[in-house]
C-alpha positions, -999 to +999 in steps of 0.1 A: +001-582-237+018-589-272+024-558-296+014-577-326-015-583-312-024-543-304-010-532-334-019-558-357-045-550-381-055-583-386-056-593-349-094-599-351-110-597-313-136-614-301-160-588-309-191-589-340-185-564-355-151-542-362-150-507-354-124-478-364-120-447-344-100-417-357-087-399-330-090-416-297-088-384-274-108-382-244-143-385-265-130-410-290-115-431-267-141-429-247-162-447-270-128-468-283-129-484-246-165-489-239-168-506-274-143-528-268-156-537-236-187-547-254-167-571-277-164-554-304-127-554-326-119-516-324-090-499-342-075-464-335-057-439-348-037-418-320-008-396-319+023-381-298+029-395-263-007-405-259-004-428-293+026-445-277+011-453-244-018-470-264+003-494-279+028-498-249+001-506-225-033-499-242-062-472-230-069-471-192-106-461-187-113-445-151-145-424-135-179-426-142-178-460-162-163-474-142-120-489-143-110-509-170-079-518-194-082-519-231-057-534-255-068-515-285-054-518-317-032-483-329-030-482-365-021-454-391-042-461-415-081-480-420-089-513-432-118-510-461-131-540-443-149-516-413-186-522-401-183-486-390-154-459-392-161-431-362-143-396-370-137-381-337-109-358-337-111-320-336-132-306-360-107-286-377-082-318-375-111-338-397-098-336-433-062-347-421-076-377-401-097-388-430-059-394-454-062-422-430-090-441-445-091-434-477-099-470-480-128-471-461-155-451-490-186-467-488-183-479-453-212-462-424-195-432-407-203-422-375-191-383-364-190-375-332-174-339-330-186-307-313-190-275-339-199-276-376-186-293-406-172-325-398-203-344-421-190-320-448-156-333-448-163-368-443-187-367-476-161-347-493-132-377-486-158-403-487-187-393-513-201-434-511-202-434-471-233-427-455-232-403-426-245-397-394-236-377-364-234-383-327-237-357-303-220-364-270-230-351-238-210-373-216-178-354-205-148-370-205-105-357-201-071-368-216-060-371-179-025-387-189-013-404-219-034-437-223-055-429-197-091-412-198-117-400-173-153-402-177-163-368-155-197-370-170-213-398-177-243-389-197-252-400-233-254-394-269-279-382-295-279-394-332-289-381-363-281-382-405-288-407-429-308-438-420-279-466-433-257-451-406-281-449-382-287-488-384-252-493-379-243-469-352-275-469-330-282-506-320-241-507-316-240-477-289-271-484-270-253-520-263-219-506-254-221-469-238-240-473-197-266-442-206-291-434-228-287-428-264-316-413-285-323-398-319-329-363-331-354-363-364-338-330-368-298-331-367-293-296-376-320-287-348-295-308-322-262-294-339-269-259-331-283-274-293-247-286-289-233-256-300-252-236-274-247-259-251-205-256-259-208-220-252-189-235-217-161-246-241-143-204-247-138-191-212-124-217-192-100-219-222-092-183-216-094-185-179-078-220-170-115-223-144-135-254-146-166-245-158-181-254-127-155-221-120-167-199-147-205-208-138-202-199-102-185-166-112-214-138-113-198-120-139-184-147-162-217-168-160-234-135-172-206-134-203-215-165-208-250-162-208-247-135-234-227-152-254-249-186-256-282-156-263-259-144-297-263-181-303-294-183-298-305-156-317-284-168-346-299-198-346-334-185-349-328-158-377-313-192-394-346-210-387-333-237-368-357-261-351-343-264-321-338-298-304-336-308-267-302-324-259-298-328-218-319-295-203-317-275-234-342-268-255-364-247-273-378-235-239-339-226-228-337-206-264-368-188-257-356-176-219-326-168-237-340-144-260-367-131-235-359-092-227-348-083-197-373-074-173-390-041-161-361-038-132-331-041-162-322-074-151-290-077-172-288-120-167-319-133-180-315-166-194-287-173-162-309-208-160-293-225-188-259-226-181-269-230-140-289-261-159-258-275-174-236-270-144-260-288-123-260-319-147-221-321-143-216-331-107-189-320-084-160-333-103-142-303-120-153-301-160-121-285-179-144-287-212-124-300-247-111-262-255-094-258-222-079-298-227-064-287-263-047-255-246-034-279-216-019-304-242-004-276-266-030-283-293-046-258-316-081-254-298-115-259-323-125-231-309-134-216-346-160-247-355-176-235-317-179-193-310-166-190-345-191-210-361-215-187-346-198-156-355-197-169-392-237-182-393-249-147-378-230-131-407-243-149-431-278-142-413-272-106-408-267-108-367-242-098-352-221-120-325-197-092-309-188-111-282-184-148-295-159-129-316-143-115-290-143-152-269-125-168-303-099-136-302-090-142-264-091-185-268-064-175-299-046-153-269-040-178-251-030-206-274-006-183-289+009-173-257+001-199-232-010-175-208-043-178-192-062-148-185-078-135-150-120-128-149-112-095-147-090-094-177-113-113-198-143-090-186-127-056-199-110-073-231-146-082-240-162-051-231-135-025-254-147-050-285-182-060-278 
């Protein structure tokens, strides 16, 4: 494999239609790999030791797709010549990546992030580029520089403005292997996928798959809790919610159902035992955990801090999302990961 021809921007592949992707992580490359396996040209933008092995030797895709090699083109900056530019770093990372495609206003943007804002900062940096956003609920880890592994391999949902949609949709459902609808509502499926990435916080503070954390009695009830702050956010905001995977309205309302006459502390326990049972038996690390494994600063404030922020906006409290965003920042500032225990009384002298 010739390095002009993966670094090239002008090495035009065999595909239709040519395709950026800032920040080919686990997610982002991902979608790099399984759109160049549909033909498509596809430029990256990728950094540290992970950037280099994508131009030494190009992205190795493993697990649930299936094994292949991609020579994908690693470039620092965009062409304006893009059928679609697809932000998918970190959503805190997202005004930074965006210097690197200046060029491309005007061109369909496709944001695939979990948390808030990343639409906002792609139509602050590119006011003329329509916008939609892609909600992932495949699961996939940074396993080694240049190589990812598809864990879970589910689909996406879509939603934003129509001239995205036209580009992005028909161009997924022919290169990702699962389904991939539309949400009428996209705020309704953002605040979904921020319930559902309630699993993100406490195997970042514990180091536990959250397979781990689920099968845990008393961290699956923390996490329960903190995914019915969510919830209750959500519906003092007004959000209609949307169903991504098993959650749903119906999961919102067992989350905000009382406990029953006997006390029962864990009502709502169904939705993440839902989730868990969607991921198989190969150990999910979640994105936040994969950030404090790499050395990364986690996005753990666009996740449990995104909720804390909403709810005081809406006048509801979110004591213990707080509480998860202190412990994550624990962590990453001392690279110690915490024990259930530990996490269990931290939360309970602040929440």
């Amino acid at each position: 494999m010739r390095d002009g021809a993966r670094d090239g921007v002008e090495g035009e592949r065999r595909g239709s239609l040519r395709i950026g992707v800032l920040g080919a992580g686990a997610v982002g490359g991902a979608l790099a790999a399984l759109l160049d396996r549909a033909g498509h040209a596809v430029l990256v933008t990728a950094r540290g030791e992970h950037g280099d092995a994508l131009r030494a030797h190009g992205l190795r895709l493993t697990g649930g797709w299936g094994a292949s090699e991609h020579p994908l083109a690693v470039v620092e900056r965009m062409p304006a010549d893009l059928d679609l530019l697809v932000l998918a770093t970190k959503a805190h990372d997202s005004a930074a990546a965006l210097t690197a495609a200046t060029a491309c206003d005007g061109v369909p943007v496709l944001v695939v992030q979990n948390g808030l804002g990343g639409a906002d900062a792609v139509r602050h940096a590119l006011p003329r580029s329509p916008v939609a956003l892609g909600l992932a609920l495949f699961a996939a880890s940074l396993i080694e520089p240049g190589r990812i592994d598809v864990t879970g391999p589910a689909g996406l949902t879509l939603g934003g403005d129509d001239a995205a949609l036209a580009v992005a949709l028909p161009l997924l459902r022919g290169a990702v292997p699962a389904e991939v609808t539309t949400a009428a509502d996209v705020r309704g499926a953002q605040w979904t996928k921020l319930l559902v990435n309630q699993v993100n916080a406490l195997p970042a503070i514990t180091g536990l798959s959250v397979q781990q954390v689920v099968a845990h009695d008393a961290l699956r009830r923390l996490l329960t809790a903190s995914m019915r702050e969510t919830a209750a956010v959500g519906r003092a905001l007004g959000v209609d919610w949307a169903t991504i995977g098993p959650v749903g309205p119906r999961s919102v309302d067992a989350l905000l159902t009382p406990p029953d006459a006997l006390g029962d502390p864990v009502q709502g326990d169904a939705v993440p035992l839902a989730l868990v049972a969607g991921m198989g038996e190969v150990p999910n690390p979640a994105s936040t955990l994969q950030s404090i494994r790499r050395g990364r600063t986690t996005e753990i404030d666009a996740l449990n801090g995104a909720v804390v922020a909403a709810g005081a906006g809406a006048g509801v409290p979110a004591p213990i999302n707080a509480a998860l965003v202190s412990l994550v920042h624990e962590v990453e500032r001392t690279g110690v990961f915490l024990t259930p225990e530990a996490v269990l009384r931290a939360v309970d002298a602040v929440a």
